[in-house]
N, C-alpha and C positions, 0 to 999 in steps of 0.2 A: 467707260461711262463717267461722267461729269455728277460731282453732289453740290449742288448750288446752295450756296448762304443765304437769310433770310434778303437780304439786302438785295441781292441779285434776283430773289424771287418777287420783290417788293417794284424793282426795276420793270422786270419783265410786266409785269400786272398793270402798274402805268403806262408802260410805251404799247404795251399789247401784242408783245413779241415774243413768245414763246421758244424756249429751244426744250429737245429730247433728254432725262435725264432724273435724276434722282433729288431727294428732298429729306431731312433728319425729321421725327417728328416733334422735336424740336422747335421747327423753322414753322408747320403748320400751328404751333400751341403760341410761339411770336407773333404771328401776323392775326389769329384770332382773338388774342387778348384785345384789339386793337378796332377790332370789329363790333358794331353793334348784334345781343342779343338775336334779332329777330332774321341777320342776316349771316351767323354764325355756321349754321348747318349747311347752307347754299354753299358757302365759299370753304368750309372742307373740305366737301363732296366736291369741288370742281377740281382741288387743290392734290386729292387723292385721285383724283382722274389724268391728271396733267400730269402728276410724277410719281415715279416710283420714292414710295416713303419706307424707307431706313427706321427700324422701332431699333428701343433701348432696349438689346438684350447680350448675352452677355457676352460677348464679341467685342462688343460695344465698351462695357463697361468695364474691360478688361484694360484695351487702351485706350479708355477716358485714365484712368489709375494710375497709366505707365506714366503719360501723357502729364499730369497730375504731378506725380512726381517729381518728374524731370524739371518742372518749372519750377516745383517750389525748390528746389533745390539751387535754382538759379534765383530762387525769392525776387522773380517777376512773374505770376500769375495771371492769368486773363479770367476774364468770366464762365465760369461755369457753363454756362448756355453754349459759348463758344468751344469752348473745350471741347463738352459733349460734342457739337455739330464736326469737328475736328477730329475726333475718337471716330466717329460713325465714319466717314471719308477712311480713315484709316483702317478701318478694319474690315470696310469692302473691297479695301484697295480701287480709291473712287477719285478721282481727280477733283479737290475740294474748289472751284469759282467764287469768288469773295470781291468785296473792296475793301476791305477790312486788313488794311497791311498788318494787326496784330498776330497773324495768321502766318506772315511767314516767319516769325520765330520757331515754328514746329516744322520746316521744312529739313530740319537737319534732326530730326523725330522720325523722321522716314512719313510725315505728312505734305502730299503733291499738291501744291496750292496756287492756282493760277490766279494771279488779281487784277482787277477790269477797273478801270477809271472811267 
């Protein structure tokens, strides 16, 4: 199964083209910051109907940490948000969908990350 990046999810919702697959919740707290108030609950609810959402538990948070480490120890870090959506891919063992090339830095992390232009 396939864990899509907000970016990809962001994609799909413009072009109106859906594919099967997973989501961090993460990705739905990114694209609702973004959303107005009043149209906030509509588009979670569609959001958690259309994919399967991946919560921060401790799977998760386990290799977000490794994850974590490993960079800083290369002291090139990426952002948090991403990290986590990268941790979550990793520890369902999820094929991560991005365009976000910072993402394949964590493919030699044991992180599967396909990236779409």
């Amino acid at each position: 199964m396939k864990l899509f990046d907000t970016s990809i999810v962001i994609r799909m919702i413009r072009e109106r083209k859906f594919q099967i697959g997973a989501i961090s919740i993460l990705t739905i707290i990114e694209i609702l910051r973004g959303v107005s108030e009043e149209k906030r609950e509509k588009i979670k609810s569609r959001l958690e109907k259309a994919f399967d959402t991946i919560p921060l538990d401790n799977k998760v948070i386990h290799e977000y940490c490794k994850l974590y480490q490993f960079l800083k120890n290369e002291g090139k870090l990426i952002p948090d948000a991403d990290l986590l959506i990268a941790a979550s891919a990793k520890a369902y063992n999820l094929e991560l969908v991005t365009m976000d090339e910072d993402f394949n830095r964590l493919k030699k992390y044991g992180v599967k990350v396909s990236l779409l232009r």
